[in-house]
N, C-alpha and C positions, 0 to 999 in steps of 0.2 A: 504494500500500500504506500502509495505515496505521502509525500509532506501537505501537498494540496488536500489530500483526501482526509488526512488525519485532521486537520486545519477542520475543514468545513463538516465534518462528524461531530467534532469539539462544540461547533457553533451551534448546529443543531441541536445536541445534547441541554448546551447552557438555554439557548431558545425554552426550551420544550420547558427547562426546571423555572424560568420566567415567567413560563405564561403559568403554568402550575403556581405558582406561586401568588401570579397577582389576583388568579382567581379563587383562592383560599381567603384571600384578603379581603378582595371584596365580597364576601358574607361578612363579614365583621363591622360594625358601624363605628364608629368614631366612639361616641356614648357610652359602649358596652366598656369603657375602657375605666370609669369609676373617676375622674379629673373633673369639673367643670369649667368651661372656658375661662381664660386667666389671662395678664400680661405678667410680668416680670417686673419691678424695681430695676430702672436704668442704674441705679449706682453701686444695691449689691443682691440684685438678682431673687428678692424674695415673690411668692407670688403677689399682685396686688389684682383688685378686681378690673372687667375688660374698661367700665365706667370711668376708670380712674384717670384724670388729665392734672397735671403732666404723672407720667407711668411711675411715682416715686410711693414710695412705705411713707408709712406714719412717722418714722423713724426723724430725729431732729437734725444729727446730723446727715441721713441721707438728702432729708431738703437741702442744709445748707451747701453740701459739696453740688448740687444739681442746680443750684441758682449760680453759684460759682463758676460754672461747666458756661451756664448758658450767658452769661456776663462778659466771657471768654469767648464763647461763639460770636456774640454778638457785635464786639470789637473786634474779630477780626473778619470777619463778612465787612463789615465801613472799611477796613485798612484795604481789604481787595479789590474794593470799589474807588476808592478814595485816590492811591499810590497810583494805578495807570491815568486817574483824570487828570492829577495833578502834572503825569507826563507830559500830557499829550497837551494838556496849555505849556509849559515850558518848551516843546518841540513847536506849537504857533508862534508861539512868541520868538522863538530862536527864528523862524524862516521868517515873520514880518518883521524882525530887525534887520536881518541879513538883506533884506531887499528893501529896505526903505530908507 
C-alpha cells in the first residue's frame, strides 16, 4: 500500500470518528450541563451574572483595578488619535512655510 493510500485511509478513518462524534453531541443540549449562563469578572475571573455591566465582582478592589484598566484605555485611544493629528498639522504647516 502506498503512502497516498495510507494518507487518505487515515482521513477517512478520522472523518468517520468526527462525524460520530458531532453527532453524539448533538443529542446533548447545552442545559443538561447543570451551569446557568454567566460572564466572568474581567479582573479575576469569578462568575458574575450575564446582566452585569461592566462584567466586574462585587469585589472592591476588582472595581478599582477595572476603572484603573479603563482610565488607561481611555488615555490612550486620545494619545492614538491625538499624536498622528498633531503630525499631520506640523507636516501642513512644514509645506505652507516651505512654499510661502
Amino acid at each position: 500500500m502506498s503512502r497516498k493510500d495510507t494518507i487518505l485511509r487515515a482521513a477517512k478513518r478520522t472523518a468517520k470518528e468526527a462525524r460520530a462524534a458531532a453527532s453524539s453531541r448533538r443529542g446533548k443540549s447545552r442545559g443538561s450541563v447543570g451551569v446557568d449562563p454567566h460572564r466572568h469578572c474581567v479582573v479575576c475571573w469569578t462568575p458574575v451574572p450575564l446582566e452585569e455591566e461592566p462584567a466586574v465582582c462585587e469585589s472592591d478592589e476588582c472595581l478599582k483595578i477595572h476603572k484603573k484598566r479603563e482610565r488607561s484605555r481611555k488615555r490612550l485611544v486620545i494619545l492614538m488619535y491625538m499624536i498622528p493629528a498633531i503630525t499631520v498639522l506640523f507636516l501642513i504647516q512644514g509645506v505652507m512655510g516651505a512654499s510661502g
